[in-house]
C-alpha positions as CSV (number, residue, x, y, z in Angstrom):
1,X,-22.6,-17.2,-4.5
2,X,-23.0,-20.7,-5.7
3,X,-19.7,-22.6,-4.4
4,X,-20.5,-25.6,-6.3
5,X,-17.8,-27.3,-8.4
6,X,-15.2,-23.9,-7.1
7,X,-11.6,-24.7,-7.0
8,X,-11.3,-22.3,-3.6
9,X,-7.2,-22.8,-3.5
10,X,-7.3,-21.6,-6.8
11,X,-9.3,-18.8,-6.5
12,X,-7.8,-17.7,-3.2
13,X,-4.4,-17.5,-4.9
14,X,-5.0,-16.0,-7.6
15,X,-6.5,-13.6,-6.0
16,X,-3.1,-13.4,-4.1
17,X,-1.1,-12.7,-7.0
18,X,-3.4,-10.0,-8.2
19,X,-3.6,-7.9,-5.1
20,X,0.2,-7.8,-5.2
21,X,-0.5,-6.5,-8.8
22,X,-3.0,-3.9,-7.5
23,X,-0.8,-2.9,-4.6
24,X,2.3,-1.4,-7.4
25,X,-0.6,0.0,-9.4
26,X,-1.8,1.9,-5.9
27,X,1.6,2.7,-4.4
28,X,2.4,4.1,-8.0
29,X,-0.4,6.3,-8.9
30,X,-0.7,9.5,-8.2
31,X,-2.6,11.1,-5.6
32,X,-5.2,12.8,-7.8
33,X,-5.9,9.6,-9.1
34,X,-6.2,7.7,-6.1
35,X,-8.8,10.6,-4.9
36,X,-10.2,10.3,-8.3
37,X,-11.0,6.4,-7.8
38,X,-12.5,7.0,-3.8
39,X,-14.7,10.0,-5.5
40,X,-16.2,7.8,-8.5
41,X,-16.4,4.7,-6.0
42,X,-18.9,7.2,-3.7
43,X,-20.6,8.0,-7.1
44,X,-20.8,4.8,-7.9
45,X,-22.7,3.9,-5.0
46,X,-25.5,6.9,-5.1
47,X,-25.7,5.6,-8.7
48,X,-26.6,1.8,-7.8
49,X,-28.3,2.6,-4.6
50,X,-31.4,0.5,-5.7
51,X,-29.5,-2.6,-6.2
52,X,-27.5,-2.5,-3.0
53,X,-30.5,-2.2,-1.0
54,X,-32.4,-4.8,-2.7
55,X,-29.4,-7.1,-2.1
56,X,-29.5,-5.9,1.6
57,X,-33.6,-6.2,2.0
58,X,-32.4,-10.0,0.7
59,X,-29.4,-10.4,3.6
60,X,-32.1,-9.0,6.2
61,X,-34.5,-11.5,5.1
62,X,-31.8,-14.5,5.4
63,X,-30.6,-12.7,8.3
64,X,-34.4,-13.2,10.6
65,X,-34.1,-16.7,9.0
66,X,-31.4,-17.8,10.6
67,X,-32.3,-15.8,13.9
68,X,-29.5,-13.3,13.9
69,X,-29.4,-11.1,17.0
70,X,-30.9,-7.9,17.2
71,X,-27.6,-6.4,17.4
72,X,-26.4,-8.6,14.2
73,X,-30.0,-7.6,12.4
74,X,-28.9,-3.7,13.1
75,X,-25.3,-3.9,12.0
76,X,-26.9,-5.4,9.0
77,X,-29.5,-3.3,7.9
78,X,-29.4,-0.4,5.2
79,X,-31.6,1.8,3.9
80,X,-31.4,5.0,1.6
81,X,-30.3,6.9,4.7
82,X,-27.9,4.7,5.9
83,X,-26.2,4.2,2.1
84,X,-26.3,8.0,1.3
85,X,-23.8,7.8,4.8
86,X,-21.5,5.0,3.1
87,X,-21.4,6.9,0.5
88,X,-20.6,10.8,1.9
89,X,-17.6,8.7,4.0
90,X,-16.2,8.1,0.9
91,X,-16.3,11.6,0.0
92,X,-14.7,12.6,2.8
93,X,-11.4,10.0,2.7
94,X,-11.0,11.4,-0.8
95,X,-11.4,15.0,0.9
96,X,-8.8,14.0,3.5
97,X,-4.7,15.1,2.7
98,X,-3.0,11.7,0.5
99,X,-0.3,10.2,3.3
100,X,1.5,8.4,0.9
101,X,5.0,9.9,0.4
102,X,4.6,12.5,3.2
103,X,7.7,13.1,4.6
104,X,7.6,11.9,8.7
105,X,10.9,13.2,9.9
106,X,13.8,14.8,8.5
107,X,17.6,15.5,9.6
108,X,20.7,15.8,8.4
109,X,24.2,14.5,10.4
110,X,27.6,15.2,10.7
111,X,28.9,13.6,7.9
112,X,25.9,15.5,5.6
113,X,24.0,12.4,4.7
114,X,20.1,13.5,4.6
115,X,17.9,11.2,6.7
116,X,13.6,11.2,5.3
117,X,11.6,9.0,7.2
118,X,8.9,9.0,4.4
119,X,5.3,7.1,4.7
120,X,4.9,4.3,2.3
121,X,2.0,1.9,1.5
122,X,1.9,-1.3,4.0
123,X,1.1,-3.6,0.3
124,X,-1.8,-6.0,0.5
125,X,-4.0,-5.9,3.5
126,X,-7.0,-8.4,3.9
127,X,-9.9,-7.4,5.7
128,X,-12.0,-10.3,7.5
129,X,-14.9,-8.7,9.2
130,X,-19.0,-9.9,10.1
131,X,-22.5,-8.2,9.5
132,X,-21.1,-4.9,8.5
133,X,-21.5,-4.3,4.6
134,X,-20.3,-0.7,5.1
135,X,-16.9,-2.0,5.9
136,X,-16.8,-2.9,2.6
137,X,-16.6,0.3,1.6
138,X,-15.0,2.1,4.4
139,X,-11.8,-0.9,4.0
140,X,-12.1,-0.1,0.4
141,X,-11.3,3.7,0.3
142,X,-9.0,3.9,3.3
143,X,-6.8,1.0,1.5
144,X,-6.8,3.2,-2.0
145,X,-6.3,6.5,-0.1
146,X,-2.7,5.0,1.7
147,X,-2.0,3.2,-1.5
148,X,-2.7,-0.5,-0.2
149,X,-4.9,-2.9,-2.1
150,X,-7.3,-4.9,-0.6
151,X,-8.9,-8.2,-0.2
152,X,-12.1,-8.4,1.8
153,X,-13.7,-11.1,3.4
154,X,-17.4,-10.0,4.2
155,X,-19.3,-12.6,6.6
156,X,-22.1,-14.4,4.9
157,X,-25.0,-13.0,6.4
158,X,-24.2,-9.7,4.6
159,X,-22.4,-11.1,1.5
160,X,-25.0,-10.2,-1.4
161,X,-24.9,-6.9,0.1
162,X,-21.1,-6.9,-0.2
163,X,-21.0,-8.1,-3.4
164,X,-23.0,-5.2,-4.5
165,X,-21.3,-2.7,-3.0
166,X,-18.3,-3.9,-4.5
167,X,-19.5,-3.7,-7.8
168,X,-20.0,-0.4,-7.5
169,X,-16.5,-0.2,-5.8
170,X,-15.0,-1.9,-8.9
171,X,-16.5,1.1,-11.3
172,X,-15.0,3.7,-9.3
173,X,-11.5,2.1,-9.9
174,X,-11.6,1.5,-13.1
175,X,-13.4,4.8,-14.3
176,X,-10.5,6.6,-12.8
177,X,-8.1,4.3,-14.5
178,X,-7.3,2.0,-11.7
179,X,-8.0,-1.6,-12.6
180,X,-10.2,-3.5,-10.5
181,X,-8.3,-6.0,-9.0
182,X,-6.7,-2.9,-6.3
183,X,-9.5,-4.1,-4.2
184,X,-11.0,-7.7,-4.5
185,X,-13.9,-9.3,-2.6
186,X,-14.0,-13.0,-1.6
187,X,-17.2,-14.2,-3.8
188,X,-18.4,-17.1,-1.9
189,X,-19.5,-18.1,1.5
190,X,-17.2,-21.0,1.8
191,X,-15.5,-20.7,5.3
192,X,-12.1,-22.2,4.0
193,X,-11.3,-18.8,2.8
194,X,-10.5,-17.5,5.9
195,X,-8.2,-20.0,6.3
196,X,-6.4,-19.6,3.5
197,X,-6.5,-16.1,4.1
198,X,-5.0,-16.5,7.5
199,X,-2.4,-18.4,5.8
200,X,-1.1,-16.0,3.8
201,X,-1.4,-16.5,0.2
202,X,1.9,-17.8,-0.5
203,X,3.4,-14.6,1.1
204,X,0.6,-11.9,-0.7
205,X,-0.8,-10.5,2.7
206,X,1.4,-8.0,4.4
207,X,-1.4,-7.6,7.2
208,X,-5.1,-9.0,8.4
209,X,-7.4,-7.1,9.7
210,X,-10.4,-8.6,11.8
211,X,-13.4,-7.1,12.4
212,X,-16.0,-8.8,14.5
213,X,-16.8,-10.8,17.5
214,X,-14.3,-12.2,19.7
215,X,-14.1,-15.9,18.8
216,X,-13.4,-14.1,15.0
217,X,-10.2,-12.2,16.3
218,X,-9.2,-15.0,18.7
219,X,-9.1,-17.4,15.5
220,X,-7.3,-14.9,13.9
221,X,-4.5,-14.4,16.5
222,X,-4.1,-17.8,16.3
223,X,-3.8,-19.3,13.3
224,X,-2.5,-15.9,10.9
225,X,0.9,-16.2,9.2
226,X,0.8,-12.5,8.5
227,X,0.8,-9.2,10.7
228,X,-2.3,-8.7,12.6
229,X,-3.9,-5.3,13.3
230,X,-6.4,-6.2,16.0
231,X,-9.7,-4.8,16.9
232,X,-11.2,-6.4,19.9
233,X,-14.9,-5.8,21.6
234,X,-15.5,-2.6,23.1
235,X,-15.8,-3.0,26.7
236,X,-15.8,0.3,27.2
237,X,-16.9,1.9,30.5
238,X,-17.5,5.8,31.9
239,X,-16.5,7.0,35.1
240,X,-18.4,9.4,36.9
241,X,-16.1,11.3,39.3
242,X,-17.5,13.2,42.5
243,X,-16.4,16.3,41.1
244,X,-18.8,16.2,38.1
245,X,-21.1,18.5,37.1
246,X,-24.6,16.5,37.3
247,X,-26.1,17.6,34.3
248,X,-23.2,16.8,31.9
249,X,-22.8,13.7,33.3
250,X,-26.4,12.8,32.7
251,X,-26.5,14.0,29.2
252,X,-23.1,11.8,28.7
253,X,-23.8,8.9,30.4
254,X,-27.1,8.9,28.4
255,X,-25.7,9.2,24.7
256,X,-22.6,6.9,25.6
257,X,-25.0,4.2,26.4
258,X,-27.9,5.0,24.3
259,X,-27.6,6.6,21.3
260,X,-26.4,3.3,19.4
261,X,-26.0,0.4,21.5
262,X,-24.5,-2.1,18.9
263,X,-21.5,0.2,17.8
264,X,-18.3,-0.8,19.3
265,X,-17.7,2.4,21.6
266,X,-21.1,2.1,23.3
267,X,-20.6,2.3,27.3
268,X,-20.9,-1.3,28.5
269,X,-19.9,0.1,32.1
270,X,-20.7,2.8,34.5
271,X,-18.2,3.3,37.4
272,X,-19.5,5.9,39.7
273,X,-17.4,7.5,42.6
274,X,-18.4,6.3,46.0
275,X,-18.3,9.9,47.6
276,X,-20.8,10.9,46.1
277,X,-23.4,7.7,44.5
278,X,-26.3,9.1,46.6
279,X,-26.8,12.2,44.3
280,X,-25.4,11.2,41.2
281,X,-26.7,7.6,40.5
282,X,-30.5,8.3,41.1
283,X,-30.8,10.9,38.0
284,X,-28.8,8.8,36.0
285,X,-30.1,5.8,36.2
286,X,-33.7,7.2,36.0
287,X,-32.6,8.8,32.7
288,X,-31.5,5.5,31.4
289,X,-34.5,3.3,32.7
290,X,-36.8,6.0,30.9
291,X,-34.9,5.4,27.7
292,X,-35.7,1.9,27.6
293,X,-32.1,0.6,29.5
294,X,-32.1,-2.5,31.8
295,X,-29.5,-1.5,34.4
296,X,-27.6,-4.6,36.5
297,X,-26.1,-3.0,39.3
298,X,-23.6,-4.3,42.5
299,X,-24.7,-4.0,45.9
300,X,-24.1,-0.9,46.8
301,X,-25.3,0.6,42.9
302,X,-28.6,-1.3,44.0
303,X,-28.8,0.0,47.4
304,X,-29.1,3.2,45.8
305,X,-31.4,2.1,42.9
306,X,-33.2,-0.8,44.3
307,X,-35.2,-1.8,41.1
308,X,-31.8,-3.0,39.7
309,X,-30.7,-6.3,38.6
310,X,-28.2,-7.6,40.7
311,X,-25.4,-8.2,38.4
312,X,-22.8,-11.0,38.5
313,X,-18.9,-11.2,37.7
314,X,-20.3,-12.4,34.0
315,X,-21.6,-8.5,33.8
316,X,-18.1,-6.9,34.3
317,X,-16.9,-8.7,30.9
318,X,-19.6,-8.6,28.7
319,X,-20.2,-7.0,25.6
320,X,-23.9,-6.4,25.7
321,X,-24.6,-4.4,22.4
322,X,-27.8,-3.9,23.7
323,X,-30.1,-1.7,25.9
324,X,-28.2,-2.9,29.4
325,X,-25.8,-1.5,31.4
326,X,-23.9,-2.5,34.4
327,X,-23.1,-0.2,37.1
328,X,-20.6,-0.5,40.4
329,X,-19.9,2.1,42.8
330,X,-15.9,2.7,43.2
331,X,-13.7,4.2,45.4
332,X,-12.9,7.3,43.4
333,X,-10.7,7.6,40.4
334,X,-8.2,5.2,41.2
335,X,-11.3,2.3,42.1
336,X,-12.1,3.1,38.4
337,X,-8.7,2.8,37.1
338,X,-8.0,-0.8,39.2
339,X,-11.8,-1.5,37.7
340,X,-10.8,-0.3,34.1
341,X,-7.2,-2.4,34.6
342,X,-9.1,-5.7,35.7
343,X,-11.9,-5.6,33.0
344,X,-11.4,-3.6,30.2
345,X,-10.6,-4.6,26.4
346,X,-8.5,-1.3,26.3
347,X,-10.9,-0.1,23.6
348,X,-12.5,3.4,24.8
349,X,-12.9,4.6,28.5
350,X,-14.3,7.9,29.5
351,X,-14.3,10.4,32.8
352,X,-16.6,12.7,33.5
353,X,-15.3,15.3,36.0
354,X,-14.4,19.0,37.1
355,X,-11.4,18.1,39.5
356,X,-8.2,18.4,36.6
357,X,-6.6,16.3,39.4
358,X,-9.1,13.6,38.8
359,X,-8.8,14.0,35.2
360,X,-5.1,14.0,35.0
361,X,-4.8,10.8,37.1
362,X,-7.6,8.5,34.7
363,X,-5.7,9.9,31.9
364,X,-2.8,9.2,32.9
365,X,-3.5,5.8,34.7
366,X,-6.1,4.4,32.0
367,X,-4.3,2.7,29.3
368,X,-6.7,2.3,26.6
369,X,-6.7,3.3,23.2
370,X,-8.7,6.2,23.8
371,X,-9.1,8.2,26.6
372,X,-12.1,10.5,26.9
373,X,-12.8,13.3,29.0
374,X,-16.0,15.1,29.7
375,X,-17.4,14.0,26.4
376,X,-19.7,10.7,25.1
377,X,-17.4,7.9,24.2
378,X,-19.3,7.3,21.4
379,X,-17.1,9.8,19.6
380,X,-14.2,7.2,19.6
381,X,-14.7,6.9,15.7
382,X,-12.7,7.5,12.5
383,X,-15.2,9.6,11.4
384,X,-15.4,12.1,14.2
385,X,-11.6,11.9,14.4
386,X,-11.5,13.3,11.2
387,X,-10.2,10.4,9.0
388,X,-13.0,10.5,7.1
389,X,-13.6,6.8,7.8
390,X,-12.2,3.9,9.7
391,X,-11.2,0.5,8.9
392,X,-11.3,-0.3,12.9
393,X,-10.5,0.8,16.2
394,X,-7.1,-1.1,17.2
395,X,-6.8,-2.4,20.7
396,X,-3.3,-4.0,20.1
397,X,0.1,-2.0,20.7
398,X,1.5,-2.1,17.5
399,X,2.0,0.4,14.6
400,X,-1.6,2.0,14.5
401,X,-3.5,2.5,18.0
402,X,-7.1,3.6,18.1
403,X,-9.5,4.3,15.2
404,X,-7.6,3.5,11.7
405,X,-7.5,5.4,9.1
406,X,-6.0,6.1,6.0
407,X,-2.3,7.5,7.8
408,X,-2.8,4.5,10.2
409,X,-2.7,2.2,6.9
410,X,1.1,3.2,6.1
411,X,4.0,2.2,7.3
412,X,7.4,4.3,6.8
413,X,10.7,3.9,4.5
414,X,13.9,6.0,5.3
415,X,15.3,7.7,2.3
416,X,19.0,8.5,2.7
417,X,20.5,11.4,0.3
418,X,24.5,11.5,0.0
419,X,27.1,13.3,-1.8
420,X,29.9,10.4,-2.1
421,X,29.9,9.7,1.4
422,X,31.4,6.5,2.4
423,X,32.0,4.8,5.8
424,X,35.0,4.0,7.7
């Protein structure tokens, strides 16, 4: 990690040129191998676990050096628990069906030409993100499952750990006949590469991908020559309708907020319906404030719950990734839908309700990402979608929507069959 005396332009370009390399090697192979290469990557991993996590216990230490956030220290930190997890996601994106090739849509018109609309790699896809070093892996198989190579740009409070993951990335490729270069790692710290990242590569990068806080994806808005797929905070919020049944509420509410409060689909936000705040809010809040959560309420939340913070216009729009919550009282479900519409990020929003009326309308009138109902938000993952992984949750309106995985990582080609046809 020693930038000294490194020719960055250099480095950054060729690494350019070799990704468009590793994307014809990728978009060529078959799917065995690709699945092959994911499966050896995971194996890889298990097999090096000792040297990943002494390169993490080294970020960590760094890490409470520089006084990273608690939040930042979390997303950080592995252990043998955490790894074995990196490593069983990579099992399941080589268990998941190949998308490359699959045929999308199919007719056949008048004249008899054949119309395939047929899913096809995107090419080269760099990957900027922060603090996560399981990204590495997670970008790393979803971009050889959809036949894309990749170039990752880890943040340098979790590079070493990176670096060793991807080590162990770069076996799995190349035991399976792959060569290494279908998924490169920026080696240095050196904050110029994202800039010449953003810039392109001389026309490498078919999309960026940013992971991480919002002045990260801002910078990347503004200053990319490529595609962006973008991924911004998760203000997400839950809705508690009148109608709902107290105990699942409780149990949701709890969990959405609680059961990981750094992770991107935690509940920032708790709406609850007006008609009936007098019965619901007291349980919940207790059940929060017993887990350890500081609630910041509006005036008529704290009426109800005097021992709460009072909270300020700051409160609506803030990410917390932490153990606090903010809570207004709404005039049913279209106050949490005009409350959704004013503050949300569109990442995940959830209702929790009986009335299908009151369901119907938040799902109808929310338009985020991903819509919940009667369930914890915090199931607004790739994973628990069933992709095996994600590379992000996408907040823009583009292509791919939601948690990405491997399917979301293709584009489409049409593929037109005649039999001499010409046109007039």
């Amino acid at each position: 990690m020693d930038d000294a005396g490194l020719n960055l332009d250099a480095l950054m370009s060729a690494m350019g040129r070799d990704a468009q390399r590793g994307a014809e090697a990728l978009r060529l192979a078959t799917p065995e191998r690709r699945t092959a290469a994911i499966t050896g990557m995971a194996r890889a991993i298990r097999a090096q676990a000792p040297q990943i996590l002494a390169a993490n216990a080294e970020d960590q230490a760094a890490g409470r050096a520089a006084g990273l956030s608690a939040a930042m220290q979390d997303r950080l930190t592995l252990d043998a628990t955490r790894l074995e997890g990196i490593a069983r996601s990579l099992d399941e994106v080589a268990a998941i069906p190949d998308p490359v090739g699959a045929v999308i849509a199919q007719w056949t018109r008048p004249n008899g030409l054949d119309i395939a609309r047929i899913r096809t790699p995107i090419g080269v896809i760099a990957m900027i993100y922060e603090s996560r070093p399981n990204v590495t892996a997670d970008a790393a198989a979803l971009c050889v499952r959809s036949g894309n190579a990749a170039i990752l740009r880890s943040g340098s409070e979790c590079l070493r750990s990176a670096l060793a993951i991807h080590a162990a990335l770069e076996q799995g490729l190349v035991e399976a006949g792959l060569p290494a270069l279908c998924v490169q790692i920026v080696p240095v710290a050196d904050r110029a590469a994202v800039g010449l990242i953003l810039g392109g590569l001389d026309g490498a990068i078919n999309l960026i991908i940013p992971r991480g806080g919002k002045s990260l994806v801002a910078r990347v808005k503004a200053e990319a020559k490529a595609p962006v797929l973008g991924h911004l905070e998760g203000l997400c919020h839950v809705y508690v309708d009148a109608s709902a049944d107290l105990v699942q509420a409780r149990a949701i509410v709890l969990n959405g907020k609680m059961r990981r409060v750094t992770v991107c689909q935690t509940t920032e936000t708790l709406l609850i319906d007006r008609a009936a705040a007098a019965t619901l809010l007291p349980p919940i809040a207790a059940d929060l404030v017993a887990a350890g959560c500081e609630l910041r309420g509006d005036a008529a939340a704290r009426r109800l719950v005097p021992a709460m913070t009072p909270a300020t216009e700051d409160d609506w729009i803030t990410e917390y990734l932490a153990p606090i919550l903010s809570v207004a009282i709404v005039d049913g479900v279209e106050g949490a839908i005009a409350h959704i519409r004013k503050y949300g990020s569109g990442h995940t929003d959830a209702i929790v309700a009986e009335d299908k009326a009151a369901e119907d309308a938040f799902t109808a009138g929310v338009d985020s990402a991903v819509v919940v109902v009667n369930a914890s938000p915090q199931f607004s993952d790739g994973g628990e979608f069933g992709f095996g992984a994600e590379i992000g949750v996408a907040t823009d309106k583009l292509h791919a929507r939601g948690p990405v995985g491997a399917e979301q990582l293709t584009i489409f080609k049409y593929v037109v069959h005649g039999a001499g046809q010409t046109r007039a």
